[in-house]
C-alpha positions, 0 to 999 in steps of 0.5 A: 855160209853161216856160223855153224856151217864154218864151225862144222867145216874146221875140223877138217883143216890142217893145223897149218890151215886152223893157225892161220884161221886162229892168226886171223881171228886174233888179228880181228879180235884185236881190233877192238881196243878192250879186247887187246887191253884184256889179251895184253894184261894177260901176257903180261900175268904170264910173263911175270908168272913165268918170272916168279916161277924161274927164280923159284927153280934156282939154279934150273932153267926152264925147257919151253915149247915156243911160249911155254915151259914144259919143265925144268932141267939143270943149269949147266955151268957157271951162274951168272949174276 
């Protein structure tokens, strides 16, 4: 099967189906050590954003998705330090 048929064909699975496929791909992406320096340094980039942006919001806490922040909402009770 080549290149474009595969491509072609992944529209048509189920999401369940594509993660698995993206899991894989990752996985395999991974395997090469500049690959993973480069996906690791971004992780890391987003983490200490993420940082940056829950000190900015004060006393509101961020509501995720998994991973990303889609808002922030109030802190409910007492701060802790």
């Amino acid at each position: 099967m080549s290149t474009a048929e595969i491509i072609k064909e992944l529209p048509k699975l189920s999401e369940a189906d594509r993660r698995a496929t993206r899991e894989v791909l990752l996985g395999i992406a991974n395997e090469d050590p500049e690959v993973a320096l480069c996906n690791q340094t971004a992780l890391e980039g987003a983490m200490m954003l993420e940082q940056m942006e829950s000190e900015d919001a004060g006393d509101k806490i961020p509501v995720k998705s998994g991973s990303r922040i889609l808002g922030w909402q109030p802190r409910s009770g007492p701060r802790c330090f």
